[in-house]
N, C-alpha and C positions, 0 to 999 in steps of 0.2 A: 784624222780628226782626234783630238787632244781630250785628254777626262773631261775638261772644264768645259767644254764645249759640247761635250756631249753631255751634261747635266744643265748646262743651258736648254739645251733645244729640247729636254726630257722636260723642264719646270715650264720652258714656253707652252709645251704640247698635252701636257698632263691634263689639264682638260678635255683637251680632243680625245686622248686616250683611254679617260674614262667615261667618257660618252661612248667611244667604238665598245668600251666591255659593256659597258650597262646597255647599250643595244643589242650587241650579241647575244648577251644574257638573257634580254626579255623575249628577241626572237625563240633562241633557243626554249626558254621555259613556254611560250604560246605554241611554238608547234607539236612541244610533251603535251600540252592541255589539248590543243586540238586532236591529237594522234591518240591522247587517250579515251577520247568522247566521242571519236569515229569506230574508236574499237568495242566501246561502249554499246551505240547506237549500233553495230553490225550482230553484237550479240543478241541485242533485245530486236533487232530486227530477224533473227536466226528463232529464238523464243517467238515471240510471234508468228513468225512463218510455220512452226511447227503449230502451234495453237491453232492459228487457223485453217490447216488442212486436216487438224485434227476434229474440228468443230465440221468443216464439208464434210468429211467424211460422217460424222454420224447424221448431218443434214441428208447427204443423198441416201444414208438408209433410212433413216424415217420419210422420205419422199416416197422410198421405195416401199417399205411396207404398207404406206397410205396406200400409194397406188394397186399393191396387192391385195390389201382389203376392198380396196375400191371397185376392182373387177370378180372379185371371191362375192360381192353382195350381189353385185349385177350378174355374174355368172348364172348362164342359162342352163337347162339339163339339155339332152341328146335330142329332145322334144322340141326344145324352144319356148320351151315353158321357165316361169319363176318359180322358185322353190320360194314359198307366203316366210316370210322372217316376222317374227316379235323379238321385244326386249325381254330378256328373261327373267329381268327383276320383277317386269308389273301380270306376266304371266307364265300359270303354269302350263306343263307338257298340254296338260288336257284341253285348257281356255286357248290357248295358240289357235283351235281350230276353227274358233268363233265367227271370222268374218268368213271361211271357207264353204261354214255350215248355212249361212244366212244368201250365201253365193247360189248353193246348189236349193236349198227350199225359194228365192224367188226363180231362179226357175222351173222349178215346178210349178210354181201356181202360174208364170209367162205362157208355161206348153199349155196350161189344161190340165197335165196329168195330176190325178190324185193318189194319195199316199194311204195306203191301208198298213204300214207297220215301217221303224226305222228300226234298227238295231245297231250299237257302238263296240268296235272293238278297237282298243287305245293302244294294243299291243298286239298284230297279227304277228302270230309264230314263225309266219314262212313269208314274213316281208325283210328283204336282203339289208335291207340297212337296219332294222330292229336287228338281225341276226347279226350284222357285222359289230354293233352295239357303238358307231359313231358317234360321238357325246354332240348334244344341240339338235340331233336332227329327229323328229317325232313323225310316227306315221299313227293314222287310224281308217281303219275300214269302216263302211257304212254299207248295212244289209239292208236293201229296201225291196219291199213287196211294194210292188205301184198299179194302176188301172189308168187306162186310156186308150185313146184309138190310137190306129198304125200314125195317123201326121204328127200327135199330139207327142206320143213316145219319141218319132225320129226328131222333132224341134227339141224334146227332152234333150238328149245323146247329143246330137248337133253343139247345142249349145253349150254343152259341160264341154266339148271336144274344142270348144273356142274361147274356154278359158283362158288367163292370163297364167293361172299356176296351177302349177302340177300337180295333177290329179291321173288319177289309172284305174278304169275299169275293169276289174278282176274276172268277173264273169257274168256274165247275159244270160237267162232261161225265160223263154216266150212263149206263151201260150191262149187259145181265145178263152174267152168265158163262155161256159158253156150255154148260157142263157141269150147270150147272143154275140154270133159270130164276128160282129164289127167291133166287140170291145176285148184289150187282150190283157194279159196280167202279167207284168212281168217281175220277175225276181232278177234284182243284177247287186253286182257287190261294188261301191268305189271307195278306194286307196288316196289318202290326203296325206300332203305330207308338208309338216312345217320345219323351219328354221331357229332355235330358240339364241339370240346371240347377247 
């Protein structure tokens, strides 16, 4: 094939020619855009993926501590008793013990027995958690001199003993009246203990 003829068949084709580059060309340039916006999208899906196992992961520990608190409030003692919880804001150590006190006076008036003296102590010296000095947890003893008959006392005791929360009777002293044998006096100490949270 002869110069002339091959500048022929170049001027016939030159069109087709530069349609084959300018095709190549925009393939070539779409697969750079495409290639760069997959690599794009792999990293912000890499960012991402780290976000959001970053975000589970502090989801499942607040899951977790909810549910630790959640069982810490319902948490029974060795008894199967409630330890009484208030808000600490709307009371103090002392007021915590309000509905406990209103618990054990009606039953007393439910047994019959009557009250000849109460006496409070918001701080027993030789109560283990006052001594361990556990922040939130309040105890107070209750010294009561009582009168009533044997049924009237044991419905007393019974029914503190069917509490819902924790209470502990420290000690029991019984004795009759001397005026007459059917009525007896007793002196007993009980131990309340609240939750302040």
């Amino acid at each position: 094939m002869d110069k002339f003829t091959q500048e022929k068949l170049l001027k016939e084709n030159i069109l087709w020619i530069i349609m084959v580059v300018l095709v190549i060309g925009g393939c070539s340039y779409g697969i750079y855009q495409f290639g760069k916006s997959v690599f794009a999208n792999m990293e912000d899906i890499k960012t991402k993926t780290a976000e959001y196992q970053a975000k589970d992961m502090e989801l499942k520990k607040i899951k977790a501590s909810l549910e630790a608190k959640k069982k810490n409030k319902k948490k029974q003692t060795e008894s199967g008793k409630i330890i009484y919880e208030v808000l600490r804001e709307q009371f103090t150590p002392e007021a915590s013990f309000g509905i406990m006190f209103e618990n054990i006076l009606s039953n007393i008036t439910n047994s019959g027995v009557r009250i000849r003296s109460i006496d409070y102590n918001y701080a027993p010296q030789d109560d283990k958690i006052i001594m361990t000095n556990i922040e939130g947890y309040n105890a107070c003893e209750l010294s009561f001199v009582a009168v009533g008959k044997y049924m009237q006392l044991q419905n007393f005791f019974r029914n503190i003993a069917k509490e819902k929360y924790l209470s502990d009777i420290q000690e029991i002293y019984i004795e009759p009246y001397d005026k007459d044998k059917s009525i007896l006096i007793a002196r007993f100490k009980i131990r309340l203990y609240t939750r302040s949270i």
